[in-house]
Short mmCIF file of the C-alpha atoms (twelve columns), coordinates in Angstrom:
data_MODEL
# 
_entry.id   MODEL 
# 
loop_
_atom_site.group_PDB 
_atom_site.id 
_atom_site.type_symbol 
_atom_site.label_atom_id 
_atom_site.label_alt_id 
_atom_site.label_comp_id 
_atom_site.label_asym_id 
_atom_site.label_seq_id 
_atom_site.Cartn_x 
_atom_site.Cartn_y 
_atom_site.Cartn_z 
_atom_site.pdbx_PDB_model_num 
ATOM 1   C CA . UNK A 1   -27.716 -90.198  4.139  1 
ATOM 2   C CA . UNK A 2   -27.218 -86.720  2.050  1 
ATOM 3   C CA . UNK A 3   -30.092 -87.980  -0.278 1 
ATOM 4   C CA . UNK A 4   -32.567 -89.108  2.840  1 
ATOM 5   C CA . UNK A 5   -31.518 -85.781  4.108  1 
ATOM 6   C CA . UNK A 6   -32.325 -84.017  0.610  1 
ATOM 7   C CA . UNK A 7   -35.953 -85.860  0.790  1 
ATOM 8   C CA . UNK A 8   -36.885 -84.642  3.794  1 
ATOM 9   C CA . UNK A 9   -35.753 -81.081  3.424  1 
ATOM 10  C CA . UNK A 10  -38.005 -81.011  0.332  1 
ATOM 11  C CA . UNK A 11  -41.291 -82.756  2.111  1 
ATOM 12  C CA . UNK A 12  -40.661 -81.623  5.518  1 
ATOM 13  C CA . UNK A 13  -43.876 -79.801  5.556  1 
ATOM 14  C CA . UNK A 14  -46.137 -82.418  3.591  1 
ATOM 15  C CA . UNK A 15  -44.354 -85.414  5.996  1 
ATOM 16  C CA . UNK A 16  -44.897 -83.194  9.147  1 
ATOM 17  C CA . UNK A 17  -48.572 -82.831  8.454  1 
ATOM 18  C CA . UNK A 18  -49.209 -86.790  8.102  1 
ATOM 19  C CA . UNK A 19  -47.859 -87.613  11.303 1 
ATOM 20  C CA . UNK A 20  -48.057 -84.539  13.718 1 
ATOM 21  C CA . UNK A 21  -51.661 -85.390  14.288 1 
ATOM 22  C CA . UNK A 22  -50.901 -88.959  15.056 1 
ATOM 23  C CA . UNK A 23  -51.680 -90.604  18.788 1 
ATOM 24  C CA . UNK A 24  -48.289 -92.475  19.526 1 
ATOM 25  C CA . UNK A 25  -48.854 -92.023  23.229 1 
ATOM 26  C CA . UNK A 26  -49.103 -96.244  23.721 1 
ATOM 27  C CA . UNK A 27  -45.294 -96.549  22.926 1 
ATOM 28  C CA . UNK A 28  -44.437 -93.245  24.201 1 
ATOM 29  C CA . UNK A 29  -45.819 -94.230  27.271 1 
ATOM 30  C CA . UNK A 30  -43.986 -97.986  27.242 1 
ATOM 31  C CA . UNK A 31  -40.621 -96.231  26.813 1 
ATOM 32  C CA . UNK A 32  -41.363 -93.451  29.523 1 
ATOM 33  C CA . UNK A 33  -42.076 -96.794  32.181 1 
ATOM 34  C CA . UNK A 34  -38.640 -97.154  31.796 1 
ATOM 35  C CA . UNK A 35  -37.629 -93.062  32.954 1 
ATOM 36  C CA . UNK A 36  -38.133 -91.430  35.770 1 
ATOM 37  C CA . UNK A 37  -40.404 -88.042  35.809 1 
ATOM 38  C CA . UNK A 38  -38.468 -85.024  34.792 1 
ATOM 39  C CA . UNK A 39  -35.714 -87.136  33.161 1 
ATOM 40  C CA . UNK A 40  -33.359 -85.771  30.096 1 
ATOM 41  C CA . UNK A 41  -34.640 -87.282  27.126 1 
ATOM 42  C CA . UNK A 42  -33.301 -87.044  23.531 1 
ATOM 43  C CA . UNK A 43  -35.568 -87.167  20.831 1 
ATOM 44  C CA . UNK A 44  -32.701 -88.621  17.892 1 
ATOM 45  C CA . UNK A 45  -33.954 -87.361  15.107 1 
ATOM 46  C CA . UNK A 46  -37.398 -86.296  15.559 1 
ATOM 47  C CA . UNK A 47  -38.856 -84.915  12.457 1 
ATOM 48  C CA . UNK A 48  -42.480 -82.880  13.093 1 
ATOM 49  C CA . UNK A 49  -41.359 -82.288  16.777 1 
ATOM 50  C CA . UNK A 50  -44.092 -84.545  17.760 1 
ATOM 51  C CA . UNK A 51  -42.253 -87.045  20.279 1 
ATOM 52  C CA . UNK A 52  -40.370 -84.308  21.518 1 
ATOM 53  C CA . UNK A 53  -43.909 -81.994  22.478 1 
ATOM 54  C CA . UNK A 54  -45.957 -85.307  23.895 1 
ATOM 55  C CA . UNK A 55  -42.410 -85.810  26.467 1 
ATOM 56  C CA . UNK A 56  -42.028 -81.920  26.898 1 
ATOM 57  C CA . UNK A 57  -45.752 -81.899  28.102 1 
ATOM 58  C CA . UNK A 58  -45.317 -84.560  30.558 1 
ATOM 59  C CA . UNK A 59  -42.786 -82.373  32.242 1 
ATOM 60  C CA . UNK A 60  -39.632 -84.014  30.833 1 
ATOM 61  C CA . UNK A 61  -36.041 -82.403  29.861 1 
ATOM 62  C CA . UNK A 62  -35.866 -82.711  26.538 1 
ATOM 63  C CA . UNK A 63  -33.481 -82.395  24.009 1 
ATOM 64  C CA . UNK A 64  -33.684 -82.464  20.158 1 
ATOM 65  C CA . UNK A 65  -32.065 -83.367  16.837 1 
ATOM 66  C CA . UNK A 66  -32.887 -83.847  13.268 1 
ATOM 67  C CA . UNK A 67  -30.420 -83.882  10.226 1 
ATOM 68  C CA . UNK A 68  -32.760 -81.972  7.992  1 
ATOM 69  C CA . UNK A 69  -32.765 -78.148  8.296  1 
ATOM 70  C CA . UNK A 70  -36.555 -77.711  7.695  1 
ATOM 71  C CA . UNK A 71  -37.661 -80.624  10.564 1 
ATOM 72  C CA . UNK A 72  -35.311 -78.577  12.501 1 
ATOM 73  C CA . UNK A 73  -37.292 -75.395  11.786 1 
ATOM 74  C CA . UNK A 74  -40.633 -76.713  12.199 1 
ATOM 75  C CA . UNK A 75  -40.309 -78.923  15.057 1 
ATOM 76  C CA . UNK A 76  -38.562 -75.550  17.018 1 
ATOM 77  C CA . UNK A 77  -42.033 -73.857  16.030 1 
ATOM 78  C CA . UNK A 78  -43.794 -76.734  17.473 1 
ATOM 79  C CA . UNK A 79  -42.402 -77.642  19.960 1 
ATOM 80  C CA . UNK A 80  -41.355 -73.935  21.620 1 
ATOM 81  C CA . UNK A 81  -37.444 -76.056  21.807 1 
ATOM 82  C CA . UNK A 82  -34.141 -75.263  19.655 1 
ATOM 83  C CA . UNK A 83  -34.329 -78.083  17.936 1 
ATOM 84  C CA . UNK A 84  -30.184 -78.699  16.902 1 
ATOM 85  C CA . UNK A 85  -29.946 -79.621  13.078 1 
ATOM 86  C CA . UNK A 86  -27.077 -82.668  13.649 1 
ATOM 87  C CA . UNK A 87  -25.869 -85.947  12.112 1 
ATOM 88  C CA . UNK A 88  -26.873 -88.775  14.029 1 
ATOM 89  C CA . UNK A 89  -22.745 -90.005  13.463 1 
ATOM 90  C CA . UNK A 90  -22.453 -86.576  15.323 1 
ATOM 91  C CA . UNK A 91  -23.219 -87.435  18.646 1 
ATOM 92  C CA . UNK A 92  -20.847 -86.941  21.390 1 
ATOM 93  C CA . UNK A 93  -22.806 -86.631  24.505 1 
ATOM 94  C CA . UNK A 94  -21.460 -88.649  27.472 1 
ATOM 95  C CA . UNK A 95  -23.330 -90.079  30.117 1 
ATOM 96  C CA . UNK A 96  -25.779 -87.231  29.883 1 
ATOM 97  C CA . UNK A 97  -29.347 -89.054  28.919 1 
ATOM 98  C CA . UNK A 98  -31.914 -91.592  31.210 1 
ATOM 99  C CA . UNK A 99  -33.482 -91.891  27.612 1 
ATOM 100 C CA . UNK A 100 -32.629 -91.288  23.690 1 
ATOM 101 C CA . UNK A 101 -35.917 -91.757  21.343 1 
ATOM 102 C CA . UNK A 102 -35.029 -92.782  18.034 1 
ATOM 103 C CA . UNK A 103 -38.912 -93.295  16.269 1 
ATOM 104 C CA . UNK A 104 -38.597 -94.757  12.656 1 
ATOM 105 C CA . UNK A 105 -34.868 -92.126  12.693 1 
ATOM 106 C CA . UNK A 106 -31.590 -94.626  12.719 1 
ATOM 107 C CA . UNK A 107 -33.650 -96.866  10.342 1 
ATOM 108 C CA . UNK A 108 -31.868 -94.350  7.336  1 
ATOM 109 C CA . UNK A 109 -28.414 -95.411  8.907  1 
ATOM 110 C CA . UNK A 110 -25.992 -97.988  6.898  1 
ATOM 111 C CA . UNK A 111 -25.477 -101.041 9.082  1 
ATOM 112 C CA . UNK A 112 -21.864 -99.975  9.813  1 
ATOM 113 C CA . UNK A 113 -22.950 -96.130  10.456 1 
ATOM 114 C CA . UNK A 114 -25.855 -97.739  12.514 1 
ATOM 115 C CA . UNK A 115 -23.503 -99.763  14.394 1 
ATOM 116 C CA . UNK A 116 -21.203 -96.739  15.311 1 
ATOM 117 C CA . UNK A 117 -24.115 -94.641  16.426 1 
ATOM 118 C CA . UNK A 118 -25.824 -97.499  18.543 1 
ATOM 119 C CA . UNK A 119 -22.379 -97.185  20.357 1 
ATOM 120 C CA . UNK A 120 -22.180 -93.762  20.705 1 
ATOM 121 C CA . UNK A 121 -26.190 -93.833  22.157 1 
ATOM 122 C CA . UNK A 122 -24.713 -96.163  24.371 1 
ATOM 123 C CA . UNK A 123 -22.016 -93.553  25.582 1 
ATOM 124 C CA . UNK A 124 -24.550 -90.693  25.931 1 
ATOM 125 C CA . UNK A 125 -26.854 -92.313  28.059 1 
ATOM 126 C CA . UNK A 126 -26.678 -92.303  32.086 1 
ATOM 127 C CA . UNK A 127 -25.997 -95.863  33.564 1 
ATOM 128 C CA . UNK A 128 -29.677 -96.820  33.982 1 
ATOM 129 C CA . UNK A 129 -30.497 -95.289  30.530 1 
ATOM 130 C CA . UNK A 130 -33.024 -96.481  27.812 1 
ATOM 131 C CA . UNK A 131 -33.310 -96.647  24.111 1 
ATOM 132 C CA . UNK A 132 -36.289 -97.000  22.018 1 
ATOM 133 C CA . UNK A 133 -35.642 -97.460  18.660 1 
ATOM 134 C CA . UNK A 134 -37.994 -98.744  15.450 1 
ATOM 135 C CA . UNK A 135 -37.141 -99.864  12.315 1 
ATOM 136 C CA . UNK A 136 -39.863 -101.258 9.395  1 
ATOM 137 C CA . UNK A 137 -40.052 -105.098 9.720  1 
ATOM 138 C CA . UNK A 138 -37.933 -107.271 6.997  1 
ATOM 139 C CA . UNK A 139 -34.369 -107.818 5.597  1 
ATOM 140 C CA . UNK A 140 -34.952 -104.936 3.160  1 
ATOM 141 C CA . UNK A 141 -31.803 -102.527 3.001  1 
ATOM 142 C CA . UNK A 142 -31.058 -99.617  0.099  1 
ATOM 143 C CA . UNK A 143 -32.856 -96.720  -1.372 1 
ATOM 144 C CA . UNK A 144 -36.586 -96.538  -1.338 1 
ATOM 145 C CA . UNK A 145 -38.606 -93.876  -3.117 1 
ATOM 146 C CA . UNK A 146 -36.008 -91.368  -2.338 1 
ATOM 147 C CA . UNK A 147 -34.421 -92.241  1.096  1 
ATOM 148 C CA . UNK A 148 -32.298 -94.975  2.332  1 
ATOM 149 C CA . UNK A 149 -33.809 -97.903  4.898  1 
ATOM 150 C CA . UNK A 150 -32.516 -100.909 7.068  1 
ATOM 151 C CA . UNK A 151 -35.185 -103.097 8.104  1 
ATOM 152 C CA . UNK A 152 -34.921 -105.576 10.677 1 
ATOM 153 C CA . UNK A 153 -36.826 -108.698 12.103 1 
ATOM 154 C CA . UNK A 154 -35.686 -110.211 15.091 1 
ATOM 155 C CA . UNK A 155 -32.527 -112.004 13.412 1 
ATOM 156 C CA . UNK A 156 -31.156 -109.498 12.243 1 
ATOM 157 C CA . UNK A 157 -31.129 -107.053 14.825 1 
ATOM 158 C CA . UNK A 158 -30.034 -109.633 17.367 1 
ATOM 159 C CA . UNK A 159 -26.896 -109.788 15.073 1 
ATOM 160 C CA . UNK A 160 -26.595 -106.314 15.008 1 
ATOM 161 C CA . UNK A 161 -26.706 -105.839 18.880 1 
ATOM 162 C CA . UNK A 162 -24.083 -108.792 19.152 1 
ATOM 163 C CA . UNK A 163 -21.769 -105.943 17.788 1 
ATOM 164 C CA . UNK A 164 -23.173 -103.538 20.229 1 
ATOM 165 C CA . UNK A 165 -21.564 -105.616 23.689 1 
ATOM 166 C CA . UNK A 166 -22.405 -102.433 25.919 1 
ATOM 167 C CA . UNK A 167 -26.534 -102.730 25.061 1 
ATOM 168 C CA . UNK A 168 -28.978 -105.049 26.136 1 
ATOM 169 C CA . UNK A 169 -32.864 -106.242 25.311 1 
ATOM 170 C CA . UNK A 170 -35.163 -104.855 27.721 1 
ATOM 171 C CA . UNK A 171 -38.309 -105.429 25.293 1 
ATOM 172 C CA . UNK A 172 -38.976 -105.698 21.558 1 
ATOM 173 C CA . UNK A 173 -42.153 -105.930 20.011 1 
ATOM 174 C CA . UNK A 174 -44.006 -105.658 16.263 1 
ATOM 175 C CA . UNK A 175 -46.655 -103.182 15.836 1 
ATOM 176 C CA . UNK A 176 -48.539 -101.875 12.664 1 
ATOM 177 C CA . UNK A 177 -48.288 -98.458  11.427 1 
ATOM 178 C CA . UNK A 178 -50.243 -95.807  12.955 1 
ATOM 179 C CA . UNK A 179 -50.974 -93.860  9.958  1 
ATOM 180 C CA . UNK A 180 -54.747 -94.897  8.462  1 
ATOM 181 C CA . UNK A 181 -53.650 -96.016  5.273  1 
ATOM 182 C CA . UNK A 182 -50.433 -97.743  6.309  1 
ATOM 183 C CA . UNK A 183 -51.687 -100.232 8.791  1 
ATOM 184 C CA . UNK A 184 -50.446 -103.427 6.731  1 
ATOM 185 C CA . UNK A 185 -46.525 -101.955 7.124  1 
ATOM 186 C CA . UNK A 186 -45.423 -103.508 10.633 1 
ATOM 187 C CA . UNK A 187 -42.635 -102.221 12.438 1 
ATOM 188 C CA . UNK A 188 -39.850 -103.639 14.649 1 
ATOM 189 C CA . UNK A 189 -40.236 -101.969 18.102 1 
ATOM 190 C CA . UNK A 190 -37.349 -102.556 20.500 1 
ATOM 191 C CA . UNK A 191 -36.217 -100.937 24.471 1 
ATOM 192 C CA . UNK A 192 -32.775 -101.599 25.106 1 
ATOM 193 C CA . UNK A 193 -30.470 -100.458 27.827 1 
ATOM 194 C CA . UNK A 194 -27.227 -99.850  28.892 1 
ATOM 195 C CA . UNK A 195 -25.218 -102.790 30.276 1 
ATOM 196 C CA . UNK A 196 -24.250 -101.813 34.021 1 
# 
């Protein structure tokens, strides 16, 4: 995680740039179906700030985090928030969230780091609460070009989520990058939600 961390401290500005400008208001809006208006949201590692602004706007209660001390800075610029420079593994919120947003963030997570945080998402949200979470489509897992990734299809995170007893499936779905020149990457897209 220290070198994913490393990465993005270095290209926090160049990485903000490519995806601050980018409309992700159809899955934004999919997750906030789920919320109701004014709702606490945390935005689990949100890079460029700009998940946390779009919910912020909309009149939500929003809360961020990002591992790397630069997102930290910019997205706080951005997004007018203290935006809290944390581990994901850091978490100890209870009961406190009726959604966490986790956008292409937990994907840098080790399966058994990613299972530990999934439960301790679990933990923070209220009893209703939703996650959205994505992850880059495949069985892929290790370092690439400078930062760590688990990918997932369907299999796999079904396995994962086995592990996971107090989440459940509300939705998952695959979707192609946003970015203009990576729309042949797809990503795993998946709403879960606390077991009552």
């Amino acid at each position: 995680m220290t070198t994913t961390i490393d990465y993005y401290d270095k290209n926090a500005t160049e990485y903000s740039e490519s995806t601050i400008g980018v409309d992700f208001s159809a899955t934004q809006e999919r997750f906030l179906r789920y919320i109701p208006s004014h709702a606490k949201i945390l935005d689990f590692g949100c890079g460029s700030g700009r998940d946390a602004k779009y919910f912020l706007d909309k009149g939500y209660d929003v809360d961020a985090i990002d591992g790397s001390k630069e997102f930290c800075r910019l997205a706080s610029v951005y997004t007018g928030i203290t935006v809290k420079q944390m581990l994901f593994q850091e978490l100890a919120s209870v009961n406190e969230y009726d959604g966490i947003w986790a956008c292409a963030s937990i994907l840098h997570l080790q399966k058994d780091d990613l299972i530990l945080v999934l439960h301790k998402m679990a933990t923070a949200l209220k009893n209703t609460g939703v996650i959205y979470a994505s992850f880059k489509y495949g069985t892929f897992f290790g370092e690439r070009q400078g930062r760590y990734f688990t990918d997932f299809n369907e299999e796999r995170l079904t396995e994962i989520l086995a592990l996971v007893p107090e989440l459940q499936y509300r939705e998952f779905w695959i979707s192609s990058d946003v970015r203009p020149d990576r729309s042949d990457e797809k990503w795993l897209n998946v709403i879960l939600s606390r077991k009552a």
